[in-house]
VEXTORMI-104463 format. One line per 8 residues: number of its first residue (from 1); their letters; for each residue x, y, z of N, C-alpha, C. Coordinates in steps of 0.2 Angstrom, whole numbers, plus 5000, padded with zeros to 4 digits. Example, Ala and Ser with C-alpha at 12.3 -4.5 7.8 and 13.67 -1.06 7.14 Angstrom:
residues 2
1) as) 5066,4972,5039,5062,4978,5039,5066,4984,5039  5064,4989,5035,5068,4995,5036,5064,5000,5039;
//
This chain:
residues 125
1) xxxxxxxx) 5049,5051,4886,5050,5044,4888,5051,5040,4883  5056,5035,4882,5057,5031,4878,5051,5025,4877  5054,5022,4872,5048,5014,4872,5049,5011,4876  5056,5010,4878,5059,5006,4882,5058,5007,4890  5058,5014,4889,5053,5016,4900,5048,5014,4900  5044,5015,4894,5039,5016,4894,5034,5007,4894  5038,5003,4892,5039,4996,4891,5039,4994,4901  5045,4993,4903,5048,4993,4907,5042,4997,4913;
9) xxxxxxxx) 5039,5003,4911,5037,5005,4917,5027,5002,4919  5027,4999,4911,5020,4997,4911,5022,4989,4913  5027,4985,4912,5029,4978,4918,5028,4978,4923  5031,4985,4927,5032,4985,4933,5023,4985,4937  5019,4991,4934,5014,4991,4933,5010,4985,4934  5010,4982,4928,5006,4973,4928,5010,4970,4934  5015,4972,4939,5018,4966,4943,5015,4967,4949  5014,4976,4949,5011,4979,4956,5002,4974,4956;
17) xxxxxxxx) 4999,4976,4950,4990,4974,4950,4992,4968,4951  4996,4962,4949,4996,4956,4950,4996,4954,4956  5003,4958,4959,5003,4958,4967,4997,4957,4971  4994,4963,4968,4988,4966,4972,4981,4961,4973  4979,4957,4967,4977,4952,4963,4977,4945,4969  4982,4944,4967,4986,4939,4970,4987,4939,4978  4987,4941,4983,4991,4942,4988,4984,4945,4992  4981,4949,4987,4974,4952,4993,4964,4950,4989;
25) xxxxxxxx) 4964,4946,4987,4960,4944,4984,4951,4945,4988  4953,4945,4994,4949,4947,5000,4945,4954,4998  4949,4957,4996,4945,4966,4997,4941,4965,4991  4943,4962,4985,4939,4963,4980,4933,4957,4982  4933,4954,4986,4927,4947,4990,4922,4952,4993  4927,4957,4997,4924,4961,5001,4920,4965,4998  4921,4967,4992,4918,4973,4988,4922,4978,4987  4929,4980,4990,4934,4985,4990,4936,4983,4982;
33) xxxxxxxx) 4941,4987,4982,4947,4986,4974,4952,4992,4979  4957,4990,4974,4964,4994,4976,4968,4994,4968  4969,4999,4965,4972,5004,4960,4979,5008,4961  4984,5008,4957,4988,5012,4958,4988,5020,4955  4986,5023,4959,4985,5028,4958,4990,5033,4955  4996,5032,4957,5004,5034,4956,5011,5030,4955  5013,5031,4951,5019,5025,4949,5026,5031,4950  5031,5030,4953,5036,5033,4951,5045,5028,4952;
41) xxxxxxxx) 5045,5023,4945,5051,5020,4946,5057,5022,4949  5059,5028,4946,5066,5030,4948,5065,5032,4957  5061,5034,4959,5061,5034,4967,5060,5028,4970  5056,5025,4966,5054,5018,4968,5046,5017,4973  5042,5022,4970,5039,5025,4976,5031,5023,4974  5026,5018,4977,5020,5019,4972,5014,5020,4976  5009,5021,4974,5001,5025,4979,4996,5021,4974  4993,5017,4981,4989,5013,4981,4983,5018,4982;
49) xxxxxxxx) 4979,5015,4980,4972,5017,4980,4968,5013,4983  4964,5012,4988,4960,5007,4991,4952,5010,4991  4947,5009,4987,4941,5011,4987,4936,5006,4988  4929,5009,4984,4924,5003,4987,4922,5003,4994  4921,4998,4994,4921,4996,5004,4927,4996,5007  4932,4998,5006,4937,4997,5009,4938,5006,5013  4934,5012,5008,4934,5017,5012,4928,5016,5019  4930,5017,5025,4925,5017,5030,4928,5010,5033;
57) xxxxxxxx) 4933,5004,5031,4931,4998,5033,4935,5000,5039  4932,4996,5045,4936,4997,5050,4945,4992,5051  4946,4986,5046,4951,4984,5044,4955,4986,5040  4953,4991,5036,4954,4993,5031,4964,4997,5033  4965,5000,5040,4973,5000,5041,4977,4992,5040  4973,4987,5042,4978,4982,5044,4979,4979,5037  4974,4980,5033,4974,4978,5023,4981,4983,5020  4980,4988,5022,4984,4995,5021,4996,4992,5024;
65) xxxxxxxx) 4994,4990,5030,4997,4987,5034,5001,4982,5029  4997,4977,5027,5000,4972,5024,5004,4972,5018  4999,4977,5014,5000,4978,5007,5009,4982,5007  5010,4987,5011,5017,4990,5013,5021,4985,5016  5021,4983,5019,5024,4977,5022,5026,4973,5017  5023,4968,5011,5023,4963,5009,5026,4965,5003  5022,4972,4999,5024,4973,4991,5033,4976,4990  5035,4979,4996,5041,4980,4996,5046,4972,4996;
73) xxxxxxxx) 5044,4967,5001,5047,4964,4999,5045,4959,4994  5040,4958,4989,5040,4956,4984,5043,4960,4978  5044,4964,4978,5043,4967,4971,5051,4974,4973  5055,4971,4969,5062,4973,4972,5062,4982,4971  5060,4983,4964,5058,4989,4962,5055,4995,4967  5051,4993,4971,5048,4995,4974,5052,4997,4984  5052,5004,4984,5054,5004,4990,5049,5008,4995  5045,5011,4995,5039,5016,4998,5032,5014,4994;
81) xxxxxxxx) 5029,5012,4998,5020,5009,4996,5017,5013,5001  5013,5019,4997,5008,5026,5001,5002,5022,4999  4997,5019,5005,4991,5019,5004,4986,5023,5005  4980,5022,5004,4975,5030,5006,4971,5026,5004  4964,5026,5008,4955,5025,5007,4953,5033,5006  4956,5036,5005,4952,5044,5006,4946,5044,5011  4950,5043,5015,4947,5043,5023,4949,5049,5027  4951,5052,5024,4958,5058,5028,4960,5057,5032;
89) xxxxxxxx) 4964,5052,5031,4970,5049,5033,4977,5052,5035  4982,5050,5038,4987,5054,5040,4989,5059,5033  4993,5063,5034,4995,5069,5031,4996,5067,5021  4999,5061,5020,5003,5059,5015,4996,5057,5012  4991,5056,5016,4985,5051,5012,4988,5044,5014  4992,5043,5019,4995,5036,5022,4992,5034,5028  4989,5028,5029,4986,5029,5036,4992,5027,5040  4998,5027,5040,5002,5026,5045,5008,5034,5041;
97) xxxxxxxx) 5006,5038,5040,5007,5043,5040,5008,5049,5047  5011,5056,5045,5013,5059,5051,5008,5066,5051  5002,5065,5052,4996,5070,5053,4998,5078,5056  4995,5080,5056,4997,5086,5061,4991,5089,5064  4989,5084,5065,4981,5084,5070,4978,5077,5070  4977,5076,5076,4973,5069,5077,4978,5066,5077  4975,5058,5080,4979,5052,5079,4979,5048,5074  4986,5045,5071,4986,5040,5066,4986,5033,5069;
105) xxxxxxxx) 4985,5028,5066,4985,5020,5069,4991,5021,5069  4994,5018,5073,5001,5016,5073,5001,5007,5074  5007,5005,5071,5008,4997,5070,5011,4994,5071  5013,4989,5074,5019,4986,5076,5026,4987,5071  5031,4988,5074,5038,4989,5070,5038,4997,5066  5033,4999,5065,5032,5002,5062,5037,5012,5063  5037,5012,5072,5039,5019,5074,5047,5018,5077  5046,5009,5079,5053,5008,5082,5058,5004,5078;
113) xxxxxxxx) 5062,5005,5078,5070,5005,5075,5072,4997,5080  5070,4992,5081,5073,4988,5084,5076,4981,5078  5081,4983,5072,5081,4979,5068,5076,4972,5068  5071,4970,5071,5069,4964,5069,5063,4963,5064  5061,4959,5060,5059,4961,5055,5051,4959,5056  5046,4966,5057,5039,4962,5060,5037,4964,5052  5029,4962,5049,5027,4964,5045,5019,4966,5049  5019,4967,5055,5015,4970,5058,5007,4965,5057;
121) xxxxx) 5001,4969,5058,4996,4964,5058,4993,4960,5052  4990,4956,5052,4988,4955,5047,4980,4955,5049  4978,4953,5041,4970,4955,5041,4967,4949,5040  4961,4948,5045,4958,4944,5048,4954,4939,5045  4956,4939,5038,4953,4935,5033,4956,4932,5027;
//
């Protein structure tokens, strides 16, 4: 990897935590944190890590929810945001993921294709 990806890929990096900083300030009040666990620029693809109290919380899809909704339109780079509490959770480690057992949450906009643009629930705090 060049200086220059490697530059560029630790930006993108600092702009995902700021995001996350900035935008969900709550989980860290709550006692949660959220980490990016995997970065991949060229797919545009990144995995959040949600721990702390955030594994077990019962809000904890609709924070999940949010964070997919809002970081794709903030952060242009960015086009698939996989969350996981390590709760085993749908298949991907996504809670809005496609299990092959049991029920996933399912979320507004999320299954139907009707072009309008929801960002689904938000979280209660």
């Amino acid at each position: 990897m060049s200086t220059d990806t490697a530059e560029t890929d630790d930006d993108l990096r600092d702009r995902i935590t700021n995001f996350l900083r900035r935008n969900f300030p709550q989980i860290q009040m709550h006692g949660g944190d959220a980490a990016i666990s995997h970065l991949d620029r060229e797919s545009g693809e990144v995995h959040i890590q949600l721990g702390g109290a955030c594994s077990g919380c019962g809000i904890s899809p609709m924070t999940i929810q949010a964070i997919k909704s809002r970081m794709v339109k903030e952060i242009p780079e960015i086009d698939t945001v996989h969350a996981d509490t390590g709760m085993g959770s749908g298949a991907d480690g996504d809670l809005g993921g496609t299990s092959s057992g049991g029920t996933s949450p399912s979320f507004p906009g999320e299954t139907s294709d009707d072009g309008e643009d929801d960002e689904g629930p938000q979280a209660p705090f």
